[in-house]
Phi, psi and omega in degrees: 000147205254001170103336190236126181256131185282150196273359177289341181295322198279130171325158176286318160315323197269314184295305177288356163277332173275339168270005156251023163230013156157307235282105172310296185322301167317320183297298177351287201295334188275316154334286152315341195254316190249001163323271207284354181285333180270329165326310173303279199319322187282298185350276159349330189231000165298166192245338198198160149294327152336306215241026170277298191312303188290343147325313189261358148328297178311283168328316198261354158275328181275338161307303191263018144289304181271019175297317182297017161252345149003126122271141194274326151335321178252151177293128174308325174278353165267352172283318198291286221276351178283264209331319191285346187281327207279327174242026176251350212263289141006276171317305180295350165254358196264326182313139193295148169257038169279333193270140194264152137017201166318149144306169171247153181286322182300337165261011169257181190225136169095043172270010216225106164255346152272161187308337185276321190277320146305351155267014179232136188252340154340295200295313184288347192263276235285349118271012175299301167319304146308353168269344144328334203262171166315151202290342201268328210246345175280279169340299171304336185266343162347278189291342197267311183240032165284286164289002172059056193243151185270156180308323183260332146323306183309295187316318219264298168349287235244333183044060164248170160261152158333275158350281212267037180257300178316311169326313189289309202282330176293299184302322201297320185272354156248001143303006209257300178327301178262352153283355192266305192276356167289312180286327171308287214299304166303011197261304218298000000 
């Protein structure tokens, strides 16, 4: 073994415990690993892609400023998507206060991050929809089934309890529910 492990082998954990003992490279790959997922994740709520962007820009500065604060204990994507949450929130309050909240998602395009889910126009109606609902309740389905995050990730994520991460993921999916059929209903 030559001492350098291709970094493609490495957990996302293994890479942010070597960019908080120094590693440029690590830091790089983890970057490179979480672009386009927070680009996806910003994008939705965005006024543009510009300003999706200069969102995960941010994020990914604050992130290689506070890697000596990682705890290893936690999945690096939940530390990351805590910092990116924190700091859409930061934007939207910063924001004139003639402009509502979140953007909806039904009017925007490309809310979908994987390649199966961008090719299902389900999938794409059913988050559009989903940018309709409360931003807590957007997120929360965000992370659980975009990212793939377990309930107690979120909960960290979210600086929830456990509970009322679940409560959210409950409302979130029967507003969803009944928004989908309000839109059937209105199509006819």
């Amino acid at each position: 073994m030559t001492g350098f492990e291709a970094a493609g082998n490495k957990t996302d954990e293994d890479l942010a415990r070597e960019a908080r003992a120094g590693s440029s490279r690590s830091f790089e790959e983890l970057a490179l690993r979480y672009r386009r997922r927070l680009f996806a994740y910003f994008r939705p709520r965005m006024g543009s892609d510009q300003d999706a962007e200069d969102l995960v820009q941010e994020t990914l500065l604050k992130l290689y400023r506070n890697i000596g604060r990682y705890d290893a204990t936690y999945h690096f994507s939940t530390w990351a998507y805590t910092a990116a949450g924190r700091l859409a929130i930061s934007r939207y309050r910063k924001k004139t206060t003639g402009e509502a909240g979140l953007k909806s998602l039904a009017a925007e395009e490309g809310c979908v991050r994987t390649e199966e889910a961008r090719d299902g126009a389900s999938s794409s109606r059913l988050w559009s929809l989903a940018g309709t609902l409360q931003p807590s309740q957007f997120r929360a389905l965000w992370l659980r089934y975009a990212e793939e995050m377990t309930v107690d990730e979120i909960a960290v994520s979210m600086g929830k309890s456990r509970l009322a991460v679940r409560l959210l993921l409950h409302r979130a999916r029967t507003n969803l529910m009944k928004r989908e059929g309000e839109k059937r209903c209105s199509v006819r």
